[in-house]
N, C-alpha and C positions, 0 to 999 in steps of 0.2 A: 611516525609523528610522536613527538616527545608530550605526552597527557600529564606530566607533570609540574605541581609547582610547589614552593616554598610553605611550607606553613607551620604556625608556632602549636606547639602542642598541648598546655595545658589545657583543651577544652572538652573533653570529655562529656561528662553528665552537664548538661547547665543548671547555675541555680536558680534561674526566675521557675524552673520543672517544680522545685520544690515550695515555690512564694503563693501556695494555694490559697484562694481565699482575702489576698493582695489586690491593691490595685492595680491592673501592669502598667507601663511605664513604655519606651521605646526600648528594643533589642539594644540600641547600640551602650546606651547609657545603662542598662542593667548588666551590661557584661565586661564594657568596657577594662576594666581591671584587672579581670580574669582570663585574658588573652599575654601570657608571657614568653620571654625566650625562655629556651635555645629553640629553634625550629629545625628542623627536618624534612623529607621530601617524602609527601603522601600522596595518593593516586585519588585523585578527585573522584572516580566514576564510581555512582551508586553500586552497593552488592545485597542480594539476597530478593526480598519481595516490595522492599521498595524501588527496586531499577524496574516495574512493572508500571504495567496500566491500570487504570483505575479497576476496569472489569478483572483482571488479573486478581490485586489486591484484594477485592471484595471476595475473590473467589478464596483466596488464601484464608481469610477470614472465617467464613465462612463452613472452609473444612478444616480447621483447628492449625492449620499449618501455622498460624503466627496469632498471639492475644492483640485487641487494639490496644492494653495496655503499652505492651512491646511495641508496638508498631508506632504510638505515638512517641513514648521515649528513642526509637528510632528517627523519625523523622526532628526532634529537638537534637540528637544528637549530631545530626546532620546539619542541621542549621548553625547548631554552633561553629560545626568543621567546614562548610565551606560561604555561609551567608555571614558570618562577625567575625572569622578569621582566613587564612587562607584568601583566597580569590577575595573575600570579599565583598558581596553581591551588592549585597545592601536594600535585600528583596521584602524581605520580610519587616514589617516597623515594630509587629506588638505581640507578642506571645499573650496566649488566653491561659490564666494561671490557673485555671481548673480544670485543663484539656486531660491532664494524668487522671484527675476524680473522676470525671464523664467517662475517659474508658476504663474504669476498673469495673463503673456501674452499668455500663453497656457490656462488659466480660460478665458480668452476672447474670443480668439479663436471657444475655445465648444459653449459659449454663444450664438455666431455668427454661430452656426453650421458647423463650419470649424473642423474637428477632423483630425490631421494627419495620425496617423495610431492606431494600437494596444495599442504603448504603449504611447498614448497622457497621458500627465502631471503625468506620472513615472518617481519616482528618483531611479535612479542608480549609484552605486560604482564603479569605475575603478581599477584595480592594479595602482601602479602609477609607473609603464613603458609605460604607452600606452599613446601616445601622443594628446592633445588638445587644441584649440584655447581659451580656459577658462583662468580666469585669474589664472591659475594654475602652478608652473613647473612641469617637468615630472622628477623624481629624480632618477627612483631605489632605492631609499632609502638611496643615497651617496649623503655624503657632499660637493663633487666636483660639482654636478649638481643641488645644491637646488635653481639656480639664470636659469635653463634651460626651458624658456619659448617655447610652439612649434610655428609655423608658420603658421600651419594648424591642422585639425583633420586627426585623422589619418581615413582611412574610415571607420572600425567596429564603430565609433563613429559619423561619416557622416549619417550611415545607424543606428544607434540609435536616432540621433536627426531627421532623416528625420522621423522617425514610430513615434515621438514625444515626444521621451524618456524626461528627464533632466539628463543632470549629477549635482548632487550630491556631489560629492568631488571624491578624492582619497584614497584607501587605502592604509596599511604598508604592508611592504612582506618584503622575505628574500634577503637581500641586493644584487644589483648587477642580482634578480631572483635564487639565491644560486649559483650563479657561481664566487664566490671568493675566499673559501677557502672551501681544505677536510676537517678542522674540525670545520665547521660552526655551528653556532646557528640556524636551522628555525626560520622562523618570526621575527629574529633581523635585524636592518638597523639603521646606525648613527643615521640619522634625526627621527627616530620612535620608537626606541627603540624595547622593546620586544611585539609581541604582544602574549595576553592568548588565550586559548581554553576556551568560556564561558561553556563547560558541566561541565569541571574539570579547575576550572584557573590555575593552574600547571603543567597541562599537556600541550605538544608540542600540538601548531596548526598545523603543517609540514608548507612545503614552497613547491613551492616559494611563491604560493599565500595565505601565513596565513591571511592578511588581510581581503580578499576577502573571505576565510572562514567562519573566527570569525564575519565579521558584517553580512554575511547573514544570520548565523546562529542564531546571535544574533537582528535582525530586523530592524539593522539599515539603509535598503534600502530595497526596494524592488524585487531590484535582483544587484547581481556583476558579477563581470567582472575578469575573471583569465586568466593570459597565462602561457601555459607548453610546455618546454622541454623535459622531462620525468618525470614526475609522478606531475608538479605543479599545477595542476587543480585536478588529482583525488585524492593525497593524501590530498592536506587540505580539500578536502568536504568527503571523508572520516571521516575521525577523526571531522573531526565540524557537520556530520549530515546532508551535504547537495546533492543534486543534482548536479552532474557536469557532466559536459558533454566538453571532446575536441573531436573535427570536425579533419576529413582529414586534414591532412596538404595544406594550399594555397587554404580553400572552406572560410578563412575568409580572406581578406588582412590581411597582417603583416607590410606593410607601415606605419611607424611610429612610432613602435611599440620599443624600446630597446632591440639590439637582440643578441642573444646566436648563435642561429644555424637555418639557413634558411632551413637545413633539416629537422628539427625534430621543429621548435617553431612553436604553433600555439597559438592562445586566445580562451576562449570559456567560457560559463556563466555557475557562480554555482547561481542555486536557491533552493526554496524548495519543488520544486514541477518540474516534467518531463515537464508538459505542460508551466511552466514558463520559462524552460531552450528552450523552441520550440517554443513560441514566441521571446524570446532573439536572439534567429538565425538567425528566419524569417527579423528581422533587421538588426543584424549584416553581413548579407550576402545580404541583398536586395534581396529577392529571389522574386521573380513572378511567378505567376502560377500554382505552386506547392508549398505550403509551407508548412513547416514542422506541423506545428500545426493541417493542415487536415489527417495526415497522421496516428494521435495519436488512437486508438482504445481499448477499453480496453479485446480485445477479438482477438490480433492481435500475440498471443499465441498460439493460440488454431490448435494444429497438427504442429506445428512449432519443428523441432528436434535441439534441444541444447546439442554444444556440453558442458558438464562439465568436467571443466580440475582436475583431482585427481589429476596430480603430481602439483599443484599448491596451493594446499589446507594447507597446514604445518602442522605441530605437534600440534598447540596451543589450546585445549579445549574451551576455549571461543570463539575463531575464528569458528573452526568445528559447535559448536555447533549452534550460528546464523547460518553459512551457511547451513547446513542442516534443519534448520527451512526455509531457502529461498528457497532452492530446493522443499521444499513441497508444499512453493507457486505457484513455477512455476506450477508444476506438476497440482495443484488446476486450474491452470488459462489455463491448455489441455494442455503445452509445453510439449514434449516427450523427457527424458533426456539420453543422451548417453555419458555415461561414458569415459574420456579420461585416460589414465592410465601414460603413457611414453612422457617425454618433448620430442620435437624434440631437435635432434643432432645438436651441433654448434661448430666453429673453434675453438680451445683453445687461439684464440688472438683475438677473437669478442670484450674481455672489454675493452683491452686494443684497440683496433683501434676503436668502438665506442667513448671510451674517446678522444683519438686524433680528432678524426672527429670533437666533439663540442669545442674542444682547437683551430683548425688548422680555425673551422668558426667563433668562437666567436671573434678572433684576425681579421680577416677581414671584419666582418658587425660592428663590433662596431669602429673602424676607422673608415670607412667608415660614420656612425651613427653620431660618434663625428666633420664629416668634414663639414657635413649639420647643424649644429648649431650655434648659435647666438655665435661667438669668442670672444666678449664684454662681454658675459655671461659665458661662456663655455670657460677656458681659456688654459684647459688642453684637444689637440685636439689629444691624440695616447693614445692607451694603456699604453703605455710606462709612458706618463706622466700623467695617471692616478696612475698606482702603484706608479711613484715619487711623488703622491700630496699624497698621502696616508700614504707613508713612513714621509712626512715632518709631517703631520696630526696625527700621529700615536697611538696621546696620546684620541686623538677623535673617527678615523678612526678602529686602532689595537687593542686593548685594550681586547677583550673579543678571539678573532683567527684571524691568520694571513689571506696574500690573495696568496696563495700558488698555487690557481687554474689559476690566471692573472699574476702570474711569470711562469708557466707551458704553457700558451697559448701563453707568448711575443715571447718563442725563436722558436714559431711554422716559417715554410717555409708557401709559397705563397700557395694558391687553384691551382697554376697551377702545383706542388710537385705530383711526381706519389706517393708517400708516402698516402697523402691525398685523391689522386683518389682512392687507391685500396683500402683505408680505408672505401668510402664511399660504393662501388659496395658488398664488405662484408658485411658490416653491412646492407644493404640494402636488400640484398641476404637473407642471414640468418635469418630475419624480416620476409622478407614477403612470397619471393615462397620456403622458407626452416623454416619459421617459423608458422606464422598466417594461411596465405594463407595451407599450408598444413594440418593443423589440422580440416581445415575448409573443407578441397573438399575430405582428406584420410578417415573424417567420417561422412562424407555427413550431415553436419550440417548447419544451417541456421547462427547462432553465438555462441561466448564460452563464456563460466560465470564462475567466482572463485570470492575468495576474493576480497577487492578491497585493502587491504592491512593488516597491523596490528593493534589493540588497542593502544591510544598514549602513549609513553611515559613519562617520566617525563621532563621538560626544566631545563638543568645542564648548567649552567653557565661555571662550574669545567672541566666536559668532553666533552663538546659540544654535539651533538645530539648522542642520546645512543640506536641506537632505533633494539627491541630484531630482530636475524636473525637467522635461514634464513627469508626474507621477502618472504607471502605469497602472491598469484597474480598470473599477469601475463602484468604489467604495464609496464614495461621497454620495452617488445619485441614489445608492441600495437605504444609505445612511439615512439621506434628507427623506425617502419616500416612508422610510418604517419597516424595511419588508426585509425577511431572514437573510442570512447573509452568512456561509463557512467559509471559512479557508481550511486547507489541508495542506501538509508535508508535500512536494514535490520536490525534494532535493537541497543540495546545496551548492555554490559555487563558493570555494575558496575560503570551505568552512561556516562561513555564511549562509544560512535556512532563508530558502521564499517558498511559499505559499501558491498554491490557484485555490479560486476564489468559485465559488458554486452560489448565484443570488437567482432569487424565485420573487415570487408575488405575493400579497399579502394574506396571512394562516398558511401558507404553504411548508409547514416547517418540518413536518414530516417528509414532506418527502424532499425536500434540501438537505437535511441528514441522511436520508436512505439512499440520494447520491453520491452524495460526499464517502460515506463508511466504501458505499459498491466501489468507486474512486480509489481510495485507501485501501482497502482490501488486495486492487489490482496491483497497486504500485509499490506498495512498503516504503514509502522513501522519507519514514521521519530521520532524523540522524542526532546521533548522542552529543551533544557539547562537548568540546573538548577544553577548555579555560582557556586557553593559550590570548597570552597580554596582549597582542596585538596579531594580525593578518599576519607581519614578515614574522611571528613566531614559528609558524609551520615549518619544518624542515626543507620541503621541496621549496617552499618561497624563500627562505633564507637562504639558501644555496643560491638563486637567481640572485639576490640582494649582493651578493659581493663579487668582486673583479674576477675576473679568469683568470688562471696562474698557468702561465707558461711552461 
């Protein structure tokens, strides 16, 4: 298979490395210029200690094999080679111009014997809705907030620099977290534009967190950072091949965070590896005492009865067929599988009062969100007058789909509306002691495992996201109840990464990870990106793609 493509070369060192102390600005617009011919043909795949795992890296670290100063100048040089030039990605939005300073001061630190924690002198990815004191804004990806500096970090980022993380930059997502319009693009935002899937560059990264995908997937940090709603943490590490993991709802703060629905939003880390995303926790939660990373075993399977959801499984050939390579895994690693056959039974107005639920909160934490911001910066402080900067903006803003979801949320009533109340205690209901929770205690299972979604996509500009249904899983119910939720690596069909999905009950998150890693462990089956423009790139598919010669 041909891993190669075109790419112009001047990009070496980037300059925003050196704009320390700067405000940053977006990736594209700061480099824009510095991308010229003549090109040449380079080999996309990471080399040395960033093609590793987070645990890897830290361990690299750690025993002097590489400075974070190097390793961040590694990771910007990489960005510049295949995220602003080359493929493309369009992953990353915002370089943190002090990421060089923090690790030279972190290299002194270890020198000195001072190691903060875990993830001394690691760079990591943010979504860029989660707020920090960097010289960063927090945008969503909207052009009303590209001037939105925060005040503070938000804590999952308190509890990242305390274990001695760096941030890195920010990534691109789907605008808004995809709560602007039903017929949205994943991975598109004004200020970022579109971001790729690096397995397949044409295929959908999903959202909301595409960014946070595509660079973990693609190496440009050593672990990201996503937040979900419902399905925005598992579907893009899904489809990009990585590890993700959302936590209980409220086991990460959300303070700070740009938010949808304080019922259902939580942050949580994709990386590439189970033990990467269990160090990321152990930080983003401050945990003491117990931390997730002791909890990881790779034999923490063994007599363990799962349940597997069949009505969750779909129609789709390629789907079944990794999954049932995954269930062998298990079976290999002593889990005892027990067959779920019948979804449980829900109101016939579950969708529709789920969707009210995130309309009726999204309209009040995000006022709320916009009243706490800089007014000098932030000039549009209502929903309201965000659809009206959008509508004035529209030729910026509009252009590819409307924001039909934030005209649907304006003319919501207040949280204290029995409308809203009884919307929540349904769907809440339904979730967990009529959803999850029942499937879990009626067949006496430890946790449930299906798909973790579909094979991506193609990104239509024309139809907005097209993506085939019924969707298989069981993402949305783990989503609505709160309760952890992994997907892992099970392979790929035709280049294309899907995911099984490991959902528990709620604080079960230890040992949702200590399945998941046992899982990973048995199976190895993340797989490397390889850029290729399109599916009929592959060799073996192109061959098929043309006539038989006699």
């Amino acid at each position: 298979m041909n891993k190669k493509l075109l790419l112009a070369t001047s990009t070496a060192t980037l300059i925003f490395a050196s704009a320390c102390g700067d405000k940053s600005e977006p990736v594209a617009a700061q480099n824009a210029e510095s991308i010229a011919e003549p090109a040449t043909v380079v080999d996309f795949q990471p080399t040395g200690v960033i093609a590793g795992t987070l645990p890897e890296i830290a361990k690299a670290l750690n025993s002097d094999q590489v400075s974070s100063e190097a390793l961040v100048q590694a990771y910007l040089d990489r960005i510049a080679l295949i995220d602003i030039a080359g493929p493309t990605l369009q992953s990353v939005l915002t370089i943190n111009p002090d990421a060089l300073i923090e690790a030279k001061k972190l290299d002194q630190m270890r020198a000195e014997g001072n190691v903060m924690g875990a993830l001394h002198g690691v760079p990591i990815l943010l979504k860029d809705n989660i707020g920090t004191v960097d010289n960063m804004p927090t945008t969503a990806g909207a052009l009303v907030l590209k001037d939105n500096y925060a005040k503070a970090d938000s804590p999952l980022v308190a509890g990242l620099r305390a274990s001695g993380a760096i941030i890195l930059g920010k990534t691109n997502l789907s605008q808004w977290a995809n709560f602007r319009s039903e017929d949205s693009m994943s991975g598109w935002s004004a200020l970022g534009g579109q971001v790729k899937n690096p397995h397949v560059l044409d295929r959908n990264p999903c959202g909301s967190s595409s960014g946070s995908g595509a660079a973990g997937a693609a190496s440009l940090a050593a672990g990201t950072v996503g937040t979900e709603t419902n399905g925005s943490i598992i579907c893009p590490s899904n489809v990009n091949g990585l590890v993700g993991f959302k936590p209980t709802v409220g086991l990460v703060p959300q303070q700070g965070i740009i938010p949808i629905s304080h019922t259902q939003d939580t942050a949580g880390p994709m990386t590439k590896s189970v033990m990467g995303s269990a160090m990321m926790m152990d930080a983003m939660t401050q945990s003491e005492g117990n931390p997730y990373t002791l909890g990881l075993n790779k034999d923490a399977l063994k007599g363990v009865r799962i349940g597997v959801l069949k009505f969750a499984v779909g129609s789709y050939a390629a789907v079944n067929q990794l999954f049932t390579a995954a269930l062998a895994d298990l079976e290999a690693a002593g889990a005892v599988l027990v067959d779920i056959e019948e979804r449980p039974a829900s109101p016939s107005e579950l969708g529709l009062n789920s969707y009210n639920l995130l309309k009726y909160e999204f309209k009040d934490g995000l006022n709320k969100y916009l009243a706490g911001t800089d007014p000098d910066k932030v000039t549009a402080r209502t929903l309201t007058e965000i659809i009206e900067f959008n509508n004035t903006n529209a030729a910026l803003e509009l252009v590819l789909f409307d924001q039909s979801i934030m005209d649907a949320s304006e003319i919501m009533d207040t949280l204290e509306s029995d409308d809203y109340k009884q919307a929540v205690e349904m769907v809440l209901k339904a979730s967990r002691e009529d959803g999850v929770d029942k499937l879990l205690t009626e067949n006496d299972v430890s946790v449930l495992v299906a798909p973790s979604g579909v094979l991506a996509s193609v990104i239509d500009p024309v139809n907005g996201d097209n993506w085939p249904s019924p969707w298989p899983g069981y993402a949305s119910p783990a989503a609505r109840a709160g309760y952890p939720h992994a997907t892992v690596p099970m392979g790929a069909f035709r280049n294309v990464p899907l995911g099984v999905s490991f959902i528990g009950t709620a604080n079960q998150d230890a040992e949702v990870l200590a399945f998941a890693y046992a899982y990973e462990q048995q199976s190895q089956k993340r797989v490397t990106p390889n850029y290729l423009a399109t599916a009929a790139a592959d060799e073996d598919i192109a061959a098929a793609m043309k006539p038989y010669k006699m």
